[in-house]
C-alpha positions as a Markdown table, in Angstrom:
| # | Residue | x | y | z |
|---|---|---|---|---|
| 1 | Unk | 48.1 | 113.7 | 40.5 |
| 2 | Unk | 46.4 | 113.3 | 37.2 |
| 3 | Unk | 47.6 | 114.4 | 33.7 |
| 4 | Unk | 44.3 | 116.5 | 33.4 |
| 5 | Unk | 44.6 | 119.8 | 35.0 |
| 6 | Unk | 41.1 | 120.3 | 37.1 |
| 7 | Unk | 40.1 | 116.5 | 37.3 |
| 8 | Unk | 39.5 | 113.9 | 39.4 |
| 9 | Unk | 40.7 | 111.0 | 37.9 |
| 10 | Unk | 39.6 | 107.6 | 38.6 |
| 11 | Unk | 41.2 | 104.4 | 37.3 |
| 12 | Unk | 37.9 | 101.9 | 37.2 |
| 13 | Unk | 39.4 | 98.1 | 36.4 |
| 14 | Unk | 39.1 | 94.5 | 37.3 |
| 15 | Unk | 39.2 | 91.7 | 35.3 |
| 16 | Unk | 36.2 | 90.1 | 32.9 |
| 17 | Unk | 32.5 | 90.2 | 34.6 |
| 18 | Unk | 33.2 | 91.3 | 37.9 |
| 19 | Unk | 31.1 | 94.2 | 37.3 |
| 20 | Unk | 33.6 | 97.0 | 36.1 |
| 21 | Unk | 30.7 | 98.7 | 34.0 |
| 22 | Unk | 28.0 | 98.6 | 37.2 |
| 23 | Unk | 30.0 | 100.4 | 39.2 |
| 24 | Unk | 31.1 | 102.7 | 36.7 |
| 25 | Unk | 27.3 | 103.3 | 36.2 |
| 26 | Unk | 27.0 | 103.7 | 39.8 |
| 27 | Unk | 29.7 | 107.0 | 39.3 |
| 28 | Unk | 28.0 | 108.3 | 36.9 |
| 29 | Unk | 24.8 | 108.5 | 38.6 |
| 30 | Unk | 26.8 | 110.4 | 41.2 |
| 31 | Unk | 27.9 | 113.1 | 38.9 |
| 32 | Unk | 31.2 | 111.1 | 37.6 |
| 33 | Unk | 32.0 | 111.3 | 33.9 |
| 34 | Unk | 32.4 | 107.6 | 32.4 |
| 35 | Unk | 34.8 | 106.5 | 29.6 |
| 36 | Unk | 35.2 | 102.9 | 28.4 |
| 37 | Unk | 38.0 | 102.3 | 27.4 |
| 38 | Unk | 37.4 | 98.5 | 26.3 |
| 39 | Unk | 34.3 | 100.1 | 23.7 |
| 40 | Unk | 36.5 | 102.4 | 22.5 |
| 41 | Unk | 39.4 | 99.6 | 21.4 |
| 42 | Unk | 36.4 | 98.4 | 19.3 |
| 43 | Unk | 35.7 | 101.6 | 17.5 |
| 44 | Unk | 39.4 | 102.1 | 16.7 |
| 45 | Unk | 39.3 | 98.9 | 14.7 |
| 46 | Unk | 36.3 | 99.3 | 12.9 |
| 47 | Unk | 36.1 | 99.5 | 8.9 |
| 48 | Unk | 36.8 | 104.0 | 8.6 |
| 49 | Unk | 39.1 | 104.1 | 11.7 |
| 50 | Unk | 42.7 | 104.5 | 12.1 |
| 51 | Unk | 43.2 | 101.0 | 13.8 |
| 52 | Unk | 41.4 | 99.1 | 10.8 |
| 53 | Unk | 44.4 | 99.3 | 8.6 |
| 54 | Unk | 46.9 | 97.9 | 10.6 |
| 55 | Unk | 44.9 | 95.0 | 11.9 |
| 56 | Unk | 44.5 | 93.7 | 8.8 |
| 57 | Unk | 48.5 | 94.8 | 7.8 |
| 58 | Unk | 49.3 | 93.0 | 11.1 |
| 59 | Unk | 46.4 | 89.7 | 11.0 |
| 60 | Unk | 45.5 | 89.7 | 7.2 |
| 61 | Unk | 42.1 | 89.5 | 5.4 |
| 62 | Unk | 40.8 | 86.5 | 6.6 |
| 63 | Unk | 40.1 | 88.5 | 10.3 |
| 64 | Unk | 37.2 | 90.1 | 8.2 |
| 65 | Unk | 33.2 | 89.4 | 8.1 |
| 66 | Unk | 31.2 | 89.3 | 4.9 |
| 67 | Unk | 30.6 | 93.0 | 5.2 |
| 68 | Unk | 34.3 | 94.0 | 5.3 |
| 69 | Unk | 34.8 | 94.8 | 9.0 |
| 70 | Unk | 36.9 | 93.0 | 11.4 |
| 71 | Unk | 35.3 | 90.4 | 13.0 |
| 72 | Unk | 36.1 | 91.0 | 16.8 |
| 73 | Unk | 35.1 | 87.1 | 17.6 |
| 74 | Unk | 37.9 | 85.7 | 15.4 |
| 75 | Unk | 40.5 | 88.2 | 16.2 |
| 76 | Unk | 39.6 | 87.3 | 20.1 |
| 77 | Unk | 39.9 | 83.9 | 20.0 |
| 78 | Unk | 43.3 | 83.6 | 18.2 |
| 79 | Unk | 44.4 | 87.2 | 21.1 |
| 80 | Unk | 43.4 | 85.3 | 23.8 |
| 81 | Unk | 45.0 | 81.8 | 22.7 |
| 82 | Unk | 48.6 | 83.2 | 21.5 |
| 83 | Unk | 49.8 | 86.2 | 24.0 |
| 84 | Unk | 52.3 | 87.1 | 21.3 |
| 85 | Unk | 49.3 | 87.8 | 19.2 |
| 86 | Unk | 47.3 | 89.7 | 22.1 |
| 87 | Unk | 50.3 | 91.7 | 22.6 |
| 88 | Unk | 50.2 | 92.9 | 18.9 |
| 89 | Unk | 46.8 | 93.5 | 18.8 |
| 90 | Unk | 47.8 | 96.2 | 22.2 |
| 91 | Unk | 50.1 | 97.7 | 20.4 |
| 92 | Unk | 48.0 | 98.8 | 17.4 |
| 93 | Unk | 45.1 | 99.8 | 19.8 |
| 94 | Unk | 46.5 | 101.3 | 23.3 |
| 95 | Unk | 47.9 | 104.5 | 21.5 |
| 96 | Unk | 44.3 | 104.7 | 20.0 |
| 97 | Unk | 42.5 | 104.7 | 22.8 |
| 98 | Unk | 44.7 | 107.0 | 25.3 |
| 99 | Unk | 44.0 | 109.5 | 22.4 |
| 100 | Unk | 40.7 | 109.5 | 22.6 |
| 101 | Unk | 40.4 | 109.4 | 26.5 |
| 102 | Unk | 42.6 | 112.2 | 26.3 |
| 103 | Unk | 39.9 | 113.5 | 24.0 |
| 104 | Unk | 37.6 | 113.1 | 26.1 |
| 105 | Unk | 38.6 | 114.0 | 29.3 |
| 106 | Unk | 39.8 | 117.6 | 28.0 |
| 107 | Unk | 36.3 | 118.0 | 26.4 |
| 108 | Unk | 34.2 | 116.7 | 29.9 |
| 109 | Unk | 32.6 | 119.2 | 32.3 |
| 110 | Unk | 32.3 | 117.2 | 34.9 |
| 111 | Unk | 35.4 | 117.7 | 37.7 |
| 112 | Unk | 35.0 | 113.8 | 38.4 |
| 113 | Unk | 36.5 | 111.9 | 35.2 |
| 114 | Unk | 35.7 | 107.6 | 35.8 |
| 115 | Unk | 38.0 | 105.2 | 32.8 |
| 116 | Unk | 36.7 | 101.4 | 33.3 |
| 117 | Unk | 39.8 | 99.5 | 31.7 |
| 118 | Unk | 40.2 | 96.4 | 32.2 |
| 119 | Unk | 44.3 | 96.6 | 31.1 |
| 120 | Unk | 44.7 | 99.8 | 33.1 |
| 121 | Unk | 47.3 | 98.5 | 35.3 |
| 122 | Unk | 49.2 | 97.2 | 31.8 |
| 123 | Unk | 49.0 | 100.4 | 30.1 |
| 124 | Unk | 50.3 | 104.5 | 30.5 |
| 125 | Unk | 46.9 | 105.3 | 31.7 |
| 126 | Unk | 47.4 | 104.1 | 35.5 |
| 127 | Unk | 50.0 | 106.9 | 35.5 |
| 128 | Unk | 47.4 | 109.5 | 34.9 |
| 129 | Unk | 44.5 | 108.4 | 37.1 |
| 130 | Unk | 44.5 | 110.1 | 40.3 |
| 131 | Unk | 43.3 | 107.2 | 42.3 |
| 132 | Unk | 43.0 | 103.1 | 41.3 |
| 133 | Unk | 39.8 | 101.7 | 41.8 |
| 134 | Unk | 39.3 | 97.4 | 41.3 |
| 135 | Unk | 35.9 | 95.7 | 41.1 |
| 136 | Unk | 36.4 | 92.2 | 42.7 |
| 137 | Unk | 34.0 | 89.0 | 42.7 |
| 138 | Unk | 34.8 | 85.3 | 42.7 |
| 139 | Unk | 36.0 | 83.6 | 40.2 |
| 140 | Unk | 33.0 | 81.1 | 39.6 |
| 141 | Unk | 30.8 | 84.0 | 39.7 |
| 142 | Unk | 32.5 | 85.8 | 36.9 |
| 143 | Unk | 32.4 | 82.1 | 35.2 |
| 144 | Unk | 28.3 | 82.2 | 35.8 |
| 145 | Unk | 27.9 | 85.8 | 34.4 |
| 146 | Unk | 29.9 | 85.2 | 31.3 |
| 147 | Unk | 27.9 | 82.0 | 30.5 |
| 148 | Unk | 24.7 | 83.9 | 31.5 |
| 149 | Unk | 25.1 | 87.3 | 29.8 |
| 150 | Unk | 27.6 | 86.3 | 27.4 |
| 151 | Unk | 25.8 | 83.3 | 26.2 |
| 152 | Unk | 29.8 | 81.7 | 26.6 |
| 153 | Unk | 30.3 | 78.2 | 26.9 |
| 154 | Unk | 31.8 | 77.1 | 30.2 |
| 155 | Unk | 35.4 | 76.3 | 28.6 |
| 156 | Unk | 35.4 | 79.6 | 26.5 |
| 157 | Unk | 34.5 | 81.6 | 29.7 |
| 158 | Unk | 37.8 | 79.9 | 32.0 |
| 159 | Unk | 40.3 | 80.3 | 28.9 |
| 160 | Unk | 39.2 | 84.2 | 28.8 |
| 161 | Unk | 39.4 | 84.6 | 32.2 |
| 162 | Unk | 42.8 | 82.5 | 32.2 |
| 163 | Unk | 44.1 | 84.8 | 29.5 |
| 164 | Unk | 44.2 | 87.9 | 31.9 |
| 165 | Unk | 46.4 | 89.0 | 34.1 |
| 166 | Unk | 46.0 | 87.9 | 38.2 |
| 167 | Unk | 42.8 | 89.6 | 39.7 |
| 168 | Unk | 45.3 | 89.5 | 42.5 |
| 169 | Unk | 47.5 | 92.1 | 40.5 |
| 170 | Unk | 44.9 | 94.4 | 40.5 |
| 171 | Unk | 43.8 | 93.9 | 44.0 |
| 172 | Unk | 47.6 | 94.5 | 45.1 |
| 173 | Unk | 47.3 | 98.3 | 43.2 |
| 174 | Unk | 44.2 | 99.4 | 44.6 |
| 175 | Unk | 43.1 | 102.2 | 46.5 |
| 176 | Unk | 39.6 | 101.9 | 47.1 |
| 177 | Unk | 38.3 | 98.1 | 46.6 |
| 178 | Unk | 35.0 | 97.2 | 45.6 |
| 179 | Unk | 33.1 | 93.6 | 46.4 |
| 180 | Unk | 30.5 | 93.3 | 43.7 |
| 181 | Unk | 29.6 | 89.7 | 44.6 |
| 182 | Unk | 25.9 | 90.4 | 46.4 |
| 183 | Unk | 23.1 | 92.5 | 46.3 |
| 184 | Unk | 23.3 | 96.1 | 43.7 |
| 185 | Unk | 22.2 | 98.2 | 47.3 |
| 186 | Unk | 25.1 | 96.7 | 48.7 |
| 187 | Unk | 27.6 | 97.9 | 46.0 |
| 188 | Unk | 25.9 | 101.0 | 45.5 |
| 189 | Unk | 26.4 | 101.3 | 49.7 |
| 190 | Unk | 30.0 | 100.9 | 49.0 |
| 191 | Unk | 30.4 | 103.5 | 45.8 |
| 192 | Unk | 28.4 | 105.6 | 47.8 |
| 193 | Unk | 30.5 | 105.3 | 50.9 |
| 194 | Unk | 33.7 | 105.5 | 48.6 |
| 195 | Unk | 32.5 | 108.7 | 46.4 |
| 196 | Unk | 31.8 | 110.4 | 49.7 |
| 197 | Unk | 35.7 | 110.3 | 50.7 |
| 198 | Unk | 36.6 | 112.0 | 47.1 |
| 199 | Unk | 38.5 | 115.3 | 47.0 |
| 200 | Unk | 35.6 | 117.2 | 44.9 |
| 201 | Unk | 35.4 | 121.0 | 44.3 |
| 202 | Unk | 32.8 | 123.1 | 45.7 |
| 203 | Unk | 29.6 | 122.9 | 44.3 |
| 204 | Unk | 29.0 | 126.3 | 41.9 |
| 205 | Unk | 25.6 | 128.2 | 43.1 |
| 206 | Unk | 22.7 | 127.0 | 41.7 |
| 207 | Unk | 19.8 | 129.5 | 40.2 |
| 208 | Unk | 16.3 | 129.8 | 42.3 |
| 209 | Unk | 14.1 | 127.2 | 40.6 |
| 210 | Unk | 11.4 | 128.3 | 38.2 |
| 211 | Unk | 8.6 | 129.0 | 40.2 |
| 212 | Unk | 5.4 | 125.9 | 39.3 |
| 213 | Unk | 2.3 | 126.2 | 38.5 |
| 214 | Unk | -0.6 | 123.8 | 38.6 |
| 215 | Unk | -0.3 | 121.4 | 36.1 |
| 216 | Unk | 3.4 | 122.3 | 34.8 |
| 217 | Unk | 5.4 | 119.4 | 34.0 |
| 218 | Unk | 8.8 | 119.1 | 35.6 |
| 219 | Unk | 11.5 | 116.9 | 34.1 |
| 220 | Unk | 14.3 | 115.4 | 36.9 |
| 221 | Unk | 16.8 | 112.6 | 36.7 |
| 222 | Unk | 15.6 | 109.7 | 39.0 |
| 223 | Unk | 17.8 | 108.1 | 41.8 |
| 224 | Unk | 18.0 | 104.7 | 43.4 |
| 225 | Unk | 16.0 | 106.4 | 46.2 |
| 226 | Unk | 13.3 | 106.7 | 44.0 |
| 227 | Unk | 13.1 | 102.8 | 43.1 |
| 228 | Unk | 10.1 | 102.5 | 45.1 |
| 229 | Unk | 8.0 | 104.7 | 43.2 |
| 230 | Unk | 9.6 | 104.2 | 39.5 |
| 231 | Unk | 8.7 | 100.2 | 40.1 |
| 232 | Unk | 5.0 | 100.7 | 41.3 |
| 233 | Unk | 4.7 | 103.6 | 38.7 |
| 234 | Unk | 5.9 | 101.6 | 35.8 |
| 235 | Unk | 3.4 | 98.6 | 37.2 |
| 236 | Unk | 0.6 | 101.0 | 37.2 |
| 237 | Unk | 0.4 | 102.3 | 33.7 |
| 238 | Unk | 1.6 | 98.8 | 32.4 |
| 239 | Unk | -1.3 | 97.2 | 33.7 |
| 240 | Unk | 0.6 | 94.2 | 35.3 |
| 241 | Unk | 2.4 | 93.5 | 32.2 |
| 242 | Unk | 5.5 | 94.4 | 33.4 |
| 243 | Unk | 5.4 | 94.0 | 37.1 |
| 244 | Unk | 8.4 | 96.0 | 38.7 |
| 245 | Unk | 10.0 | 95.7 | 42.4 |
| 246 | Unk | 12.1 | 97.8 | 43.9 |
| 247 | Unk | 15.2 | 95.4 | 43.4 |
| 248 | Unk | 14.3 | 95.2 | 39.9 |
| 249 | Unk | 14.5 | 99.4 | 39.6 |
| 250 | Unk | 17.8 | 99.0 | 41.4 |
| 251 | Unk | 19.1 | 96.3 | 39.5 |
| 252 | Unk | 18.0 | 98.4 | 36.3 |
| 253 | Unk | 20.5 | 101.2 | 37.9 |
| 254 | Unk | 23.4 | 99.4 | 37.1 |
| 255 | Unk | 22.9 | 100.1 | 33.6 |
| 256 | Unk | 20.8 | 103.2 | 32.9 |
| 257 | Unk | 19.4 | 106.6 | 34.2 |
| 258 | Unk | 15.6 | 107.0 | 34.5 |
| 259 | Unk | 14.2 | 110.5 | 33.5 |
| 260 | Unk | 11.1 | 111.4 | 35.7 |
| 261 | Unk | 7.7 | 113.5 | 34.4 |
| 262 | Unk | 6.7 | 115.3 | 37.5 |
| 263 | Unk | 3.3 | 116.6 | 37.8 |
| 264 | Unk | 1.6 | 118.2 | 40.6 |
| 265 | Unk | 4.3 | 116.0 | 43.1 |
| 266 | Unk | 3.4 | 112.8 | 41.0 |
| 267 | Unk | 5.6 | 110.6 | 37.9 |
| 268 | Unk | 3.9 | 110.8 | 35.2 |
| 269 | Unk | 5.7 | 109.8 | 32.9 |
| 270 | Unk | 9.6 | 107.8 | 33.0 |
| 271 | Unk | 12.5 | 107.2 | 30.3 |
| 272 | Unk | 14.6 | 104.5 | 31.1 |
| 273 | Unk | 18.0 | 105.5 | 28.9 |
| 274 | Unk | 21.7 | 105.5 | 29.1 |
| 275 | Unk | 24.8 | 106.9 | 27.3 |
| 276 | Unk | 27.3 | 104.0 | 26.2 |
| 277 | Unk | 29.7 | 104.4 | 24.2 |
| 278 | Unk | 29.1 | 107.7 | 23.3 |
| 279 | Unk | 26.0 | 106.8 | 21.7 |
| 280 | Unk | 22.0 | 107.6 | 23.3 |
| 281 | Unk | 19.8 | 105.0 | 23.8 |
| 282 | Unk | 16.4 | 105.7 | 25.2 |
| 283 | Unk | 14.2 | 102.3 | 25.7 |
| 284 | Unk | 11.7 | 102.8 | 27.7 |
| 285 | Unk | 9.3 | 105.2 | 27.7 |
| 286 | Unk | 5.8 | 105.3 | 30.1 |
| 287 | Unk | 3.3 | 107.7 | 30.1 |
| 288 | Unk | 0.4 | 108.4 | 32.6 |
| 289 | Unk | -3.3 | 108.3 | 30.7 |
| 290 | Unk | -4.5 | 111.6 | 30.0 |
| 291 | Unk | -1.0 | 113.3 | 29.8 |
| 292 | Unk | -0.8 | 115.7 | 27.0 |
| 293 | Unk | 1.9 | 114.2 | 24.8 |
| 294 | Unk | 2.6 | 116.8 | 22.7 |
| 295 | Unk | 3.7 | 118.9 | 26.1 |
| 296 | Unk | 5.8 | 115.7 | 27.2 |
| 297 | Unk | 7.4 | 115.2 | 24.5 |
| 298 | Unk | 9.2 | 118.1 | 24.1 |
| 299 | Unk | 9.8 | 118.7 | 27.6 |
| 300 | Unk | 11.5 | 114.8 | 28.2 |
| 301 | Unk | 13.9 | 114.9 | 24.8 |
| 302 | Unk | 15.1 | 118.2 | 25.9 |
| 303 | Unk | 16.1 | 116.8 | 29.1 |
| 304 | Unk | 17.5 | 113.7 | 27.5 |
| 305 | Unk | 19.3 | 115.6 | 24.8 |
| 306 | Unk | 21.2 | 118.0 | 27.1 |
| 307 | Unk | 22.2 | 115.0 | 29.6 |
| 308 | Unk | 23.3 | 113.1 | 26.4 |
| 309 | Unk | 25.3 | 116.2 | 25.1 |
| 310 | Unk | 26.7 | 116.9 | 28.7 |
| 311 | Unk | 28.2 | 112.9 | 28.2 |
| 312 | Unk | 29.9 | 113.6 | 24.5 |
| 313 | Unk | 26.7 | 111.6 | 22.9 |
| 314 | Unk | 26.9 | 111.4 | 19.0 |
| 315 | Unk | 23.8 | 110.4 | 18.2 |
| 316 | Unk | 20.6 | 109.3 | 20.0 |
| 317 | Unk | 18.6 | 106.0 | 19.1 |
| 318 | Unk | 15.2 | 106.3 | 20.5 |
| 319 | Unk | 13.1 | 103.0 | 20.3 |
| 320 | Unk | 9.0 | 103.5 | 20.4 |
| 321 | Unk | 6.1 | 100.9 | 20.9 |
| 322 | Unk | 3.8 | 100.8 | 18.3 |
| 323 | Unk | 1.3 | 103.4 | 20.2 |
| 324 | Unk | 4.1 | 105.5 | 20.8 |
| 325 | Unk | 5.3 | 105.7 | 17.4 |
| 326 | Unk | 1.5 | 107.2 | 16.1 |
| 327 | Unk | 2.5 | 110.5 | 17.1 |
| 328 | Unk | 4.7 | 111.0 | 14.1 |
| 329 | Unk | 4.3 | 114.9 | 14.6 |
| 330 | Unk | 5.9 | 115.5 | 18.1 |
| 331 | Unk | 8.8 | 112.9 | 17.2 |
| 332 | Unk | 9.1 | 115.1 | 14.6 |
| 333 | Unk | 9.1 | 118.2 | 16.2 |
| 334 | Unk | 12.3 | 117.8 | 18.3 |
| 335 | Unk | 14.2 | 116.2 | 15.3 |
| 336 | Unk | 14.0 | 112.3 | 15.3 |
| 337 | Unk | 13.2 | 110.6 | 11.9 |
| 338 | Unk | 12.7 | 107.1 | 11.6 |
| 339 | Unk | 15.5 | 105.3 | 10.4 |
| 340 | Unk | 16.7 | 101.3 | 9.6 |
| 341 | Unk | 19.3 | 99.7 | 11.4 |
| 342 | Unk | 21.3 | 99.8 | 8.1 |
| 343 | Unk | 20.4 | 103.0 | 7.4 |
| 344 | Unk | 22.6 | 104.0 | 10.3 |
| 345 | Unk | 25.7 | 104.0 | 8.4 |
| 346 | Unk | 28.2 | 103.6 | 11.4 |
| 347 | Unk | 29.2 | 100.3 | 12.9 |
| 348 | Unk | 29.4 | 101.2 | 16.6 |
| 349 | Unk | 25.5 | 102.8 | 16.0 |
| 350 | Unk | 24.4 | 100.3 | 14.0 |
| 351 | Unk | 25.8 | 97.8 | 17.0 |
| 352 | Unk | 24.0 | 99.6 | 19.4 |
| 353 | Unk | 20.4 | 99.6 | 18.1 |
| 354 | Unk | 20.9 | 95.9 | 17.8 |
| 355 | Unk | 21.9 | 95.6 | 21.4 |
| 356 | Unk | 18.9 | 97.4 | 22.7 |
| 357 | Unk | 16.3 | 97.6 | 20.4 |
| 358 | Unk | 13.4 | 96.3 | 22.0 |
| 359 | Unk | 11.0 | 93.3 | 20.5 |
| 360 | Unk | 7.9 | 94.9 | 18.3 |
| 361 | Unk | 9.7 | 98.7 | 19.0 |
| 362 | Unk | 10.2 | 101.1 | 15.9 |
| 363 | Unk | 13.6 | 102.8 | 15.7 |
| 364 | Unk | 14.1 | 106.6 | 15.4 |
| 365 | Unk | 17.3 | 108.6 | 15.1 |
| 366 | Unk | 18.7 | 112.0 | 15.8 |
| 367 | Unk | 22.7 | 113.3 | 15.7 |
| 368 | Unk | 23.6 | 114.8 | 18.3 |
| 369 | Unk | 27.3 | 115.7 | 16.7 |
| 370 | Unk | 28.9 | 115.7 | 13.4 |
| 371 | Unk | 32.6 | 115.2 | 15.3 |
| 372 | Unk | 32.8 | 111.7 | 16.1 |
| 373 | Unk | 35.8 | 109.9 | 18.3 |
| 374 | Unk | 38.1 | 107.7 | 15.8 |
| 375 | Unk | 37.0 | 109.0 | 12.8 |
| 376 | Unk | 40.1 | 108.5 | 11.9 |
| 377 | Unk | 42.3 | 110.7 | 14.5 |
């Protein structure tokens, strides 16, 4: 039984690129609340949190960038060469992170609580998790994805993966196994099949829906089931220039939600966004011609803000196309200024606008909460 009276806790892990974060994803679009644990060892040892100090008491200076913060790259490749090393770099961050999962389990309203660690099985928080989950795939496939989204040479990607502990470990531990080494519907049939068999409270009474009228806009969270019509929608109003299939949609699952503009039983309008690391990222954004933005505006952030706040979301980055980014007012209106990369002051934001912003896109920037996790503790 877990540690967290009134949770379902499951322990997500597997070792490097054999999909841990998809299938946490996955959870969360099933009503699971997700903690990564792996991006929360980076915020503890960035420049303002409590783990910065005793990196560089334990490593020295010369693990810094020109800015003054750690630089992750060097302390990785001299942690995953000397295991004496890795294990002092554990020691500073473990106690770190627990404390903040602790955090923000206590602090989560969903009954369903998801932490993707990829040392689970090497640390207390195993002991706490009411079930183990493992995320398997080969090993030359996890080779192929590091190369491919990693941008790792070949060498670099076998000494990481060499550095962990056996995938056969893991396997040995697990309670429910997943194969994430074909197709995303085929791992989403297998989270589906495996969330299904979850102990879960009963479902609180929902109230009546508002009644619609002709021409109200309704705002709902899209599902995989509605791949079909978010890729032919998104095709529409693009003109072709970004041609969607269903697999694409469902591929696009495994790492964000989609927010649908319903009007009169048709999308008009989708955000493609996702809560990671406790931070908001909306990049994508389509709207049907003729759709009063000034009324979809309003109605899609409000959506997106209470989701994000529902997930512990500090702050919300919000990227716009040029011809989105005209309607300064309405931006405006429900709080979002624009704003610099720099200008974002905090590492782990400023890291995250960098990860997603897209080509050509303006960014703009609301907090969500002054609180932040690791700020120090």
């Amino acid at each position: 039984m877990s540690r967290w009276p009134s949770k379902y806790v499951i322990g997500l892990t597997g070792n490097i690129a054999t999909g841990k974060s998809v299938v946490r994803k996955m959870l969360e679009h099933l009503g699971g609340y997700g903690i990564d644990a792996d991006a929360l060892a980076h915020r503890a040892i960035a420049k303002g949190a409590p783990g910065y100090p005793l990196v560089l008491r334990a490593f020295g200076e010369w693990a810094l960038d020109e800015e003054g913060q750690i630089d992750r790259q060097k302390l990785a490749k001299i942690a995953f060469s000397d295991p004496m090393a890795l294990e002092r770099l554990e020691v500073i961050v473990h106690p770190l992170v627990a404390q903040a999962i602790d955090l923000l389990i206590r602090r989560a309203k969903q009954s369903v609580v998801v932490i993707e660690a990829i040392k689970l099985l090497e640390s207390d928080l195993a002991a706490g998790c009411d079930t183990i989950w493992v995320v398997d795939a080969p090993a030359e496939l996890q080779i192929a994805r590091l190369m491919h989204k990693r941008k790792m040479p070949e060498a670099a990607a076998r000494q990481r993966i060499a550095a962990q502990s056996p995938q056969a470990l893991k396997l040995r531990a697990a309670k429910t196994m997943i194969r994430n080494n074909g197709s995303f519907e085929n791992t989403w049939d297998q989270v589906q099949e495996a969330w299904g068999k979850l102990p879960k409270p009963e479902e609180p009474l929902l109230p009546e829906p508002p009644v619609v009228q002709p021409g109200d806009l309704i705002v709902r969270r899209g599902r995989p089931q509605d791949a079909d019509d978010i890729a032919r929608f998104i095709t529409h109003v693009t003109h072709g220039k970004k041609r969607m299939t269903r697999q694409d949609v469902m591929a696009a699952f495994g790492e964000k939600a989609f927010l649908l503009i319903i009007r009169e039983d048709e999308i008009a309008g989708i955000a493609g966004w996702q809560v990671e690391n406790l931070i908001t990222r909306i990049d994508e954004l389509y709207f049907v011609s003729g759709l009063a933005i000034d009324e979809a505006i309003p109605a899609l952030m409000d959506e997106v803000e209470t989701a994000s706040i529902e997930l512990q979301s500090e702050a919300s980055l919000l990227f716009l196309p040029p011809y989105l980014a005209q309607h300064v007012g309405a931006w405006r209106a429900v709080g979002y200024r624009p704003q610099t990369v720099q200008g974002l002051g905090i590492r782990a934001w400023q890291e995250a606008a960098l990860e997603s912003m897209p080509r050509g896109a303006s960014l703009w920037f609301k907090q969500l909460r002054v609180d932040r996790v690791l700020r120090p503790l």
